[in-house]
BAGUZA-126492 format. One record per residue (C-alpha): residue in three letters; y, z, x. Coordinates in steps of 0.001 Angstrom, whole numbers, padded with zeros to 6 digits, always signed. Last residue first. Layout:
% residues N
ALAYZX ...
END
This chain:
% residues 558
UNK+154427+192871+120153 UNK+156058+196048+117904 UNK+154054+197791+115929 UNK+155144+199181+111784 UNK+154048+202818+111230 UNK+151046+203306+109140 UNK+148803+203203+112178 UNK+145805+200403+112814 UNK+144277+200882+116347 UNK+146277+202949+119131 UNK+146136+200494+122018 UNK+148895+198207+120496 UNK+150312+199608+117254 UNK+148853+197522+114081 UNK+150453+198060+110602 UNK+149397+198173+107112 UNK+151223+197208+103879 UNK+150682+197737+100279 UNK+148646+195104+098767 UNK+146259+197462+097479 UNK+147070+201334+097048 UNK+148437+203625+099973 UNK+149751+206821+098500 UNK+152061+208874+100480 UNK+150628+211820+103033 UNK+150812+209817+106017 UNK+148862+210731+108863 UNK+146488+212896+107071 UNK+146419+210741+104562 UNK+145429+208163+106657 UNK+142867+210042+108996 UNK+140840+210598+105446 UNK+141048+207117+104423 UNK+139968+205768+107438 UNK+137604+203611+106630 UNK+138456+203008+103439 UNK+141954+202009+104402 UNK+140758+199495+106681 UNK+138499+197614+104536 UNK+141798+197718+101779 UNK+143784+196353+104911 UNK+141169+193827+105164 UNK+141040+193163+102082 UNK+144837+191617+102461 UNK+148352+192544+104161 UNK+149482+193363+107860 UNK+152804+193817+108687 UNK+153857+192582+111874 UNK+157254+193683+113762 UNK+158372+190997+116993 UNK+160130+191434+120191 UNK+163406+192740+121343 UNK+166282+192897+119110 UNK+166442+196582+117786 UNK+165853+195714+114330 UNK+162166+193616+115866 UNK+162000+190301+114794 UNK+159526+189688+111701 UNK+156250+188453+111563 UNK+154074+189328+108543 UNK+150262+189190+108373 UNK+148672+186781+105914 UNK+146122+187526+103086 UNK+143414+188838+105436 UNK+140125+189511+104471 UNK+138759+185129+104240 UNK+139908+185988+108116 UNK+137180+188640+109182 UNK+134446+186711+107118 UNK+135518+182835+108583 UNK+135646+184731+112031 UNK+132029+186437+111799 UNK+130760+182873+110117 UNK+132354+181423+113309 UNK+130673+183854+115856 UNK+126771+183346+113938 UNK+127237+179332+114347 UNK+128163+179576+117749 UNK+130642+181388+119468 UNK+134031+181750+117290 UNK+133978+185498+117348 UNK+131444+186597+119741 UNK+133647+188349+122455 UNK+136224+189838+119687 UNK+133267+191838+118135 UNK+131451+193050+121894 UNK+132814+197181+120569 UNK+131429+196312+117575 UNK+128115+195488+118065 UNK+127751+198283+121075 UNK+129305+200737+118435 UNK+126545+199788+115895 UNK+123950+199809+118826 UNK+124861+203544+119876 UNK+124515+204147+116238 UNK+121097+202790+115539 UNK+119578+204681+118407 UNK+116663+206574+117056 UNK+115781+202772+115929 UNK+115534+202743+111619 UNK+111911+201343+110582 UNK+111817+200109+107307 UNK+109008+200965+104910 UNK+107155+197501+104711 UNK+108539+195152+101862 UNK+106818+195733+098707 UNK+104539+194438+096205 UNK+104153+191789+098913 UNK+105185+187809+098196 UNK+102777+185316+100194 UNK+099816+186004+098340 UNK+101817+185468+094834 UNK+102884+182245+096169 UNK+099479+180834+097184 UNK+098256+182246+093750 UNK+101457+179968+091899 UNK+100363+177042+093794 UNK+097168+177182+092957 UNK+097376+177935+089196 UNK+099465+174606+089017 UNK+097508+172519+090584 UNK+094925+173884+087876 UNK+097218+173234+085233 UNK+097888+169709+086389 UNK+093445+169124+086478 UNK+093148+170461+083199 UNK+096332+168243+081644 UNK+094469+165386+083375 UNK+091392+166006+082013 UNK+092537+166607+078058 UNK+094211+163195+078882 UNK+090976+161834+079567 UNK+089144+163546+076363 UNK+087259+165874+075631 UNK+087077+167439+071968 UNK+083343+168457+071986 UNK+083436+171952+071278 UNK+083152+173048+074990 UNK+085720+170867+075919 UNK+088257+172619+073767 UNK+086946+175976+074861 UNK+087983+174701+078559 UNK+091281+174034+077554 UNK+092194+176784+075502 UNK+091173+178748+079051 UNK+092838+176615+081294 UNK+096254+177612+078815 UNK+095207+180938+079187 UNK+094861+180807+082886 UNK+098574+179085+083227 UNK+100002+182022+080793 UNK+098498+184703+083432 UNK+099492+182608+086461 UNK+103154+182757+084662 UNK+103109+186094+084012 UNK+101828+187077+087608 UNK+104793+184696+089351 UNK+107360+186779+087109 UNK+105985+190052+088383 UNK+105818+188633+092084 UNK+109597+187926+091757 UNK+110225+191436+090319 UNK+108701+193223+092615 UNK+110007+191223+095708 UNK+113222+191726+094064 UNK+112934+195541+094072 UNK+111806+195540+097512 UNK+115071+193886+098130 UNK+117132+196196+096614 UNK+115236+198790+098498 UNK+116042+197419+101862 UNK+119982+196710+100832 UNK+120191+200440+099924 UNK+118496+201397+103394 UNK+121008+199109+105257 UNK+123748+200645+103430 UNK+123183+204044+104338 UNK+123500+203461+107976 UNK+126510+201541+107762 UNK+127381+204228+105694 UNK+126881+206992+108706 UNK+128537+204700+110814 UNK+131427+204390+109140 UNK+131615+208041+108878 UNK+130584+208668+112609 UNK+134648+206065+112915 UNK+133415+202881+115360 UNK+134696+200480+112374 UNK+138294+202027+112397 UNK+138623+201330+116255 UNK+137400+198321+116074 UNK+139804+196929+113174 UNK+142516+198334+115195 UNK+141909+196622+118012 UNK+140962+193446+116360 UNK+144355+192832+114634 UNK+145887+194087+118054 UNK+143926+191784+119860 UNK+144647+188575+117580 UNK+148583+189384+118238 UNK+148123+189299+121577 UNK+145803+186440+122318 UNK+147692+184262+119983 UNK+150689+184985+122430 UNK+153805+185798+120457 UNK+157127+183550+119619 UNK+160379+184840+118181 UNK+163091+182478+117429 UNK+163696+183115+113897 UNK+167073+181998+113527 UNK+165340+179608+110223 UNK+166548+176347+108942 UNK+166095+174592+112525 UNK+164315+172066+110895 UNK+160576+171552+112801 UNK+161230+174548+115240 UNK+162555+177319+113320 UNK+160888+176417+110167 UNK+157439+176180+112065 UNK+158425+179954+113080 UNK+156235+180265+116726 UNK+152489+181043+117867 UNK+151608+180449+121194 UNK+148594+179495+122620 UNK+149246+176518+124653 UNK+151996+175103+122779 UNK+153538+175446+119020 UNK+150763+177100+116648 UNK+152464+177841+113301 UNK+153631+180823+112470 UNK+154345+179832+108534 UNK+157393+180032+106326 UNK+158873+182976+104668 UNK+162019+182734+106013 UNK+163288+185672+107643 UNK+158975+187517+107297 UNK+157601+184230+109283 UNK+153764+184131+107931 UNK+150626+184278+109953 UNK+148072+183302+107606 UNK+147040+179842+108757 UNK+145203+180685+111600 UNK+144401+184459+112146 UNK+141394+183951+114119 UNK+141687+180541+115619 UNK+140638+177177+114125 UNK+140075+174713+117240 UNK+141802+171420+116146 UNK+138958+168407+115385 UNK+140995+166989+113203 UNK+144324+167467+115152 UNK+142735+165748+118265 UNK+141944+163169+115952 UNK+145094+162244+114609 UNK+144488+161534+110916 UNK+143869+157466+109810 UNK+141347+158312+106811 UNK+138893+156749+109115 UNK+139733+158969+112559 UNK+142080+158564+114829 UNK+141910+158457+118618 UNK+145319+158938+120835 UNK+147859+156492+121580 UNK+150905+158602+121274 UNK+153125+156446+119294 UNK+156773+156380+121271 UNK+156987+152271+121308 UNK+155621+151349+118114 UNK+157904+153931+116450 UNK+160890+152427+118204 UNK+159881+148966+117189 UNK+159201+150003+113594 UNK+162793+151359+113476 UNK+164422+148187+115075 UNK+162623+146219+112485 UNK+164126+148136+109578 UNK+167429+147913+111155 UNK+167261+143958+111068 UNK+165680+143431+108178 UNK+168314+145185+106132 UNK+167909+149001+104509 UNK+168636+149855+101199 UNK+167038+147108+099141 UNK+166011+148398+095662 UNK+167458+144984+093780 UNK+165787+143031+096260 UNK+162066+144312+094934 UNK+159583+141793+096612 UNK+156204+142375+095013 UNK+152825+143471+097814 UNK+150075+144311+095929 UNK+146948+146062+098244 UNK+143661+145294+097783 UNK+143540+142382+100229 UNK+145596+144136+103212 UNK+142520+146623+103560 UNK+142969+150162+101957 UNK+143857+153135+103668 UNK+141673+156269+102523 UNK+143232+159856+101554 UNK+141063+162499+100630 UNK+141637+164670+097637 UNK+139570+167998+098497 UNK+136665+169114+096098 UNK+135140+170581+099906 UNK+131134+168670+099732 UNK+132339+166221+096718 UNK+134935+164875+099075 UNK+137354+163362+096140 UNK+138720+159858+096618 UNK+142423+158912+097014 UNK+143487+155077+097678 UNK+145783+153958+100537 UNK+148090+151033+100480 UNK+147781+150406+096906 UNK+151553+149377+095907 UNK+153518+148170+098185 UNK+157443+147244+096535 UNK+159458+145490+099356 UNK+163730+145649+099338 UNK+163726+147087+102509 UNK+164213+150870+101192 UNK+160889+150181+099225 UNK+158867+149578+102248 UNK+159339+154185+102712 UNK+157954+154022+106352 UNK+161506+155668+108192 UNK+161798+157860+104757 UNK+157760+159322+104726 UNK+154779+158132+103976 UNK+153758+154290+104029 UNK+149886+155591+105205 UNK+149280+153863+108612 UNK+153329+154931+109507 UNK+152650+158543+108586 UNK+155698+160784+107549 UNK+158192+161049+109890 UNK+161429+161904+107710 UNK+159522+164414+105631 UNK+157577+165557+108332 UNK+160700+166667+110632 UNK+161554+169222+107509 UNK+164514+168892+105622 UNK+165786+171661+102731 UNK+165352+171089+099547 UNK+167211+169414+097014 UNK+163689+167851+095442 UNK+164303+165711+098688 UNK+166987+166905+101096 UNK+170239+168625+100444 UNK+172752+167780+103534 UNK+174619+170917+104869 UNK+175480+170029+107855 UNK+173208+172198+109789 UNK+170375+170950+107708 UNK+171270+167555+108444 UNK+171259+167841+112012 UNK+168630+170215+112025 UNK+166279+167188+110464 UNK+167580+164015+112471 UNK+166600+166630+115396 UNK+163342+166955+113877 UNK+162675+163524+113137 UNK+163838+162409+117061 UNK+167082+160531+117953 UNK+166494+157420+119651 UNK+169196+155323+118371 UNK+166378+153642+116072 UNK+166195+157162+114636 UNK+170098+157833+114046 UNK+170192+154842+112367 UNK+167280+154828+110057 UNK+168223+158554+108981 UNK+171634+156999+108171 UNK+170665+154729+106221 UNK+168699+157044+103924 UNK+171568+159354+103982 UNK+174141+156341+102647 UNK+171094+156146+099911 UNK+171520+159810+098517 UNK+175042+159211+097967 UNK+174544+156061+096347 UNK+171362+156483+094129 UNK+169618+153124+093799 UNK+168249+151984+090931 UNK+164660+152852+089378 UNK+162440+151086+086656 UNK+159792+153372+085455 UNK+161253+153404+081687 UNK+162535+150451+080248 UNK+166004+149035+081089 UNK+167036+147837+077644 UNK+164953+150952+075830 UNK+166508+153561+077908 UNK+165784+155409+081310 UNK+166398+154251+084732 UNK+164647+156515+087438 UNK+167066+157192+090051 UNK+166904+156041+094008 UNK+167646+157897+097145 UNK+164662+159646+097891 UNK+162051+158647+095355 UNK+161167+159981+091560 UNK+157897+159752+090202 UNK+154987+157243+090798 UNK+154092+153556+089817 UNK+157250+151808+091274 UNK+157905+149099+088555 UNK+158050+145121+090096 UNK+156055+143851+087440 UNK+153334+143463+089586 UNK+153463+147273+090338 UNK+153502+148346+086752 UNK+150524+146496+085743 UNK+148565+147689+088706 UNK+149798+151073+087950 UNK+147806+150303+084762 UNK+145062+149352+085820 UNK+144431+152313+088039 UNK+144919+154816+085310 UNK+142345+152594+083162 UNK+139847+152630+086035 UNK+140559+156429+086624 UNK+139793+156836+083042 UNK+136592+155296+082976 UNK+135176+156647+085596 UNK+135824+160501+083834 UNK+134321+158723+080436 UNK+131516+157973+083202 UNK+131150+161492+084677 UNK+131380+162540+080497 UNK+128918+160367+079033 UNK+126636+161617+081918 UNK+126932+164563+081688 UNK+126136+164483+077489 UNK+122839+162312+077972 UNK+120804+164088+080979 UNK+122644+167738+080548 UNK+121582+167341+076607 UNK+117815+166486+077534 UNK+117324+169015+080201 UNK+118265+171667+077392 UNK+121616+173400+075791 UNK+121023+175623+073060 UNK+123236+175390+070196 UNK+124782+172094+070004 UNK+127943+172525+068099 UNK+128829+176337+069565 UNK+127459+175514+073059 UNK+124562+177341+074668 UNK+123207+177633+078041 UNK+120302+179985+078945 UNK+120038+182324+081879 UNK+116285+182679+083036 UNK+117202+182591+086471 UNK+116069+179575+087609 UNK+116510+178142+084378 UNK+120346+179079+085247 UNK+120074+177548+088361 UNK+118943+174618+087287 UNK+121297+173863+084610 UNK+124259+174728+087529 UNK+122934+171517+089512 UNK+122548+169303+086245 UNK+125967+169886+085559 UNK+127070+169792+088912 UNK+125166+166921+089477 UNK+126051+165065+086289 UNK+129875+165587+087364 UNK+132681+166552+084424 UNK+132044+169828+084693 UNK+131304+173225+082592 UNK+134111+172195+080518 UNK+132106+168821+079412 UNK+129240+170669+078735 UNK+131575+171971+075568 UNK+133006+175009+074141 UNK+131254+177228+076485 UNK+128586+179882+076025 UNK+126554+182093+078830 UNK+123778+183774+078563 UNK+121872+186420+080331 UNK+124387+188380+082455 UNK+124987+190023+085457 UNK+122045+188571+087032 UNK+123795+188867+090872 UNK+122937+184974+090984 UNK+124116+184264+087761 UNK+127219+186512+089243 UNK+127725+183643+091989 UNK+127534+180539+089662 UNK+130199+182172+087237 UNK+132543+182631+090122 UNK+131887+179653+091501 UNK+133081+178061+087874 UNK+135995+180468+087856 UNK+137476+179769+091464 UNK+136922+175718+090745 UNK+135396+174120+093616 UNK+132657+172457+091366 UNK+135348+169398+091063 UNK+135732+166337+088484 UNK+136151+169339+085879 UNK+139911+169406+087006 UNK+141595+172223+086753 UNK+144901+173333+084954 UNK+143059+176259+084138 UNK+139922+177505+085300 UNK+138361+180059+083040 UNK+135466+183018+083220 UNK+135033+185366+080756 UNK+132721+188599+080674 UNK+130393+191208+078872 UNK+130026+189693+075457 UNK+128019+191193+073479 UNK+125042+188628+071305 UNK+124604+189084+068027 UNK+124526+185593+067451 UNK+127392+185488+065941 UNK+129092+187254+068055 UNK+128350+185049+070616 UNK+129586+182087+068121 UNK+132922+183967+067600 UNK+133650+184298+071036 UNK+133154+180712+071835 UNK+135323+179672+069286 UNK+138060+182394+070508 UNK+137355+181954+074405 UNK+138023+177812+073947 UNK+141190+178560+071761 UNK+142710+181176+074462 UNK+142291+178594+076753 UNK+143748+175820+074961 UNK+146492+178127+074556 UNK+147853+177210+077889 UNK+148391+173843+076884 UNK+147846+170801+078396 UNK+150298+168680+080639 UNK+149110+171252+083557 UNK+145777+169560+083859 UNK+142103+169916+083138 UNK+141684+172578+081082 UNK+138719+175446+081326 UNK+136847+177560+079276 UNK+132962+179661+080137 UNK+132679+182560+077956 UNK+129675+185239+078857 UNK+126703+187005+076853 UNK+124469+189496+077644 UNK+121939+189813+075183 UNK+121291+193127+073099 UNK+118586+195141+074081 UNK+115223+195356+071985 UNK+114459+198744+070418 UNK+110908+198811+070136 UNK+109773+201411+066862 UNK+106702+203659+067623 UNK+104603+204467+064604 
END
């Protein structure tokens, strides 16, 4: 007699916490209940994924896309969480990660419900979008209530102190001296036509501890005028509290916060003399000035400068990091990248700038030259055959799954049909017949369109010489068209940021490079690399570019 084994389930832990002002251990508690349950079950559990400090309101949460991606990959075949509520706090993300579970034949389980269905997403996503409603509502009431009686709803503000105690009730602020003669004189030096950033160095130079006690930036005194950010568009420094001036929704597409000004009828406007800083008269002289200077340039809903929403992204944008101060390289004319602490606050000597042309090219340069390597080729090569029998195996297993189905669908036509033989029609009999037989269609069209297997590929006798003809025309496509972006958005999700640092000797800049791509790099060249440099090179150590000679593990110069 043959005994079937049957393999254990799969199982994996699904816990999150929505904000910082819960505990850490919550965590710990979700994976505990839920690891208990699996068990259990006799289920093994092969994987957790959390978010903490997260809100469900979002899908974009690095564990939840996670999860989503390896029930794609079929890593696993169930997965537990404390609640549907942790999953999300969205019916469509909910209902949206349901589905692809069925699709997969992953089931859902929770430790009080068991086994989640259709019916649970339905009622328990939807209590939890609305309890999610709900509490936004109350938030926003009671800001209301704060604002009307003359309370700033919101933390701390350049050059005032929250006022603590029973007599003066919490939320209430005074002014700070020191920290409003600053305030005035921001106002001052502005109306008498000195820029933010030069209001900025100046202080920085002298000394002057900015918000938080850090150092001033050229934003933090400019702000936005349409939005009331900023010191020069700060109301409360002329004695006026405005409360609701722009409200924040989420983009459900990104899981960004997105800023929206609100009409002059939703706003509350209460005079707060007490908080005055600023008269009437200098107040008006700075909204004059800013009048006057505004670039009149197209803006779009959510009041951003168009011509910085629709800003080419470049290859390396946004990870290009000063290595004396640790801020950003920051686009700062015509293709030029330069230290934005250096030239918004003057709190960096960093005065190096570099073409983005130049340092893109030697990024590229050595990239190319590692990807053209006969062993990169050679697994190139390799890969593309393992990818073709992967998905030959899918095929197979898709048009497996569509045959058991047909199969069930012609037995339950079958039961049918018997049933009407014996006398026990009936219209709704007829109707089930007639669904099940839509159904049987379907699934035969879609079993003739899926082949037991994918034709043998053919390989062209000159599959290298177009690999190096690819790569060798990689900087030309990137960012052209839909296929040179997606090559850009790939090349630069590798790189963690590349270090810019001035030269020891005095003329021009170092970069270290650091991220996958380095890792990328590393593999393709492993055997060069050692030769080169006998010392270990394990992630996150750094790489270097040297211009004409490809990726080298001595530091370039630009």
């Amino acid at each position: 007699m043959t005994v079937l084994h049957h393999p254990r389930l799969r199982a994996v832990i699904y816990a999150r916490y929505s904000t910082d002002k819960q505990r850490q251990e919550s965590i710990a508690d979700q994976i505990e209940l839920c690891r208990r349950y699996a068990v259990q079950q006799g289920w093994d559990v092969v994987d957790t994924y959390t978010d903490a400090a997260i809100s469900g309101a979002s899908r974009h949460r690095p564990g939840f896309l996670k999860l989503v991606d390896d029930a794609g990959r079929r890593r696993f075949d169930v997965v537990v969480s404390e609640g549907i509520d942790r999953l999300g706090r969205r019916l469509a993300d909910t209902s949206d990660l349901f589905d692809r579970l069925n699709f997969h034949n992953i089931k859902l389980y929770t430790p009080h419900l068991g086994e989640i269905t259709t019916l649970h997403i339905a009622i328990m996503g939807m209590m939890a979008q609305v309890q999610l409603k709900e509490t936004g509502q109350k938030t926003r009431r009671s800001h209301l209530g704060l604002a009307k009686e003359g309370r700033v709803p919101g933390g701390k503000a350049y050059g005032y102190d929250i006022v603590d105690g029973d007599k003066a009730g919490g939320g209430y602020r005074r002014i700070n001296a020191d920290e409003a003669a600053v305030v005035r004189r921001i106002f001052t030096l502005y109306a008498d036509g000195m820029s933010p950033r030069a209001i900025a160095r100046l202080l920085n130079d002298e000394n002057v501890p900015g918000p938080r006690g850090r150092r001033w930036v050229d934003t933090t005194i400019r702000g936005q005028v349409a939005r009331g950010t900023g010191i020069l568009n700060n109301a409360n420094y002329a004695g006026v509290l405005e409360w609701g001036r722009c409200e924040f929704v989420k983009d459900p597409g990104t899981g960004k916060r997105v800023a929206r000004i609100n009409p002059q009828e939703k706003r509350e406007i209460v005079e707060v003399p007490e908080l005055r800083i600023i008269d009437d008269v200098l107040w008006n002289r700075v909204k004059v000035r800013q009048e006057a200077v505004a670039t009149e340039i197209g803006r779009d809903e959510q009041g951003n400068a168009l011509n910085r929403v629709h800003r080419r992204r470049f290859l390396l944008s946004g990870v290009l990091v000063c290595g004396v101060c640790g801020g950003r390289y920051t686009i700062m004319g015509k293709d030029r990248y330069g230290c934005a602490g250096h030239r918004n606050s003057g709190t960096c000597p960093n005065d190096r700038t570099i073409t983005r042309q130049a340092i893109e090219g030697r990024v590229l340069a050595g990239l190319k030259e590692r990807l053209l390597g006969a062993d990169v080729v050679a697994a190139f090569i390799e890969e593309m055959v393992v990818a073709h029998r992967r998905e030959q195996a899918e095929a197979r297993n898709r048009r497996g799954d569509r045959e058991r189905a047909l199969a069930e669908v012609d037995r339950k036509i079958a039961s049918i049909l018997e049933a009407v033989e014996k006398g026990l029609y009936s219209p709704s009999l007829n109707a089930r017949l007639s669904a099940l037989e839509a159904e049987r269609a379907a699934l035969s069209t879609e079993i003739g369109a899926l082949r037991t297997e994918a034709p043998e590929m053919l390989l062209p006798a000159n599959l290298p010489e177009l690999y190096r003809r690819k790569i060798a025309e990689l900087e030309s496509v990137l960012g052209d068209g839909d296929e040179g972006m997606a090559a850009m958005e790939m090349i630069r999700s590798m790189v963690d940021r590349v270090v810019l640092s001035p030269c020891p000797s005095g003329a021009g800049l170092e970069a270290q490079l650091h991220g996958d791509l380095l890792a990328i790099l590393e593999a393709c060249a492993e055997a060069d690399l050692k030769r080169r440099q006998p010392a270990s090179l394990e992630a996150g150590c750094q790489l270097s570019v040297v211009a004409g000679a490809g990726f080298e593990p001595a530091t370039f110069r630009l």
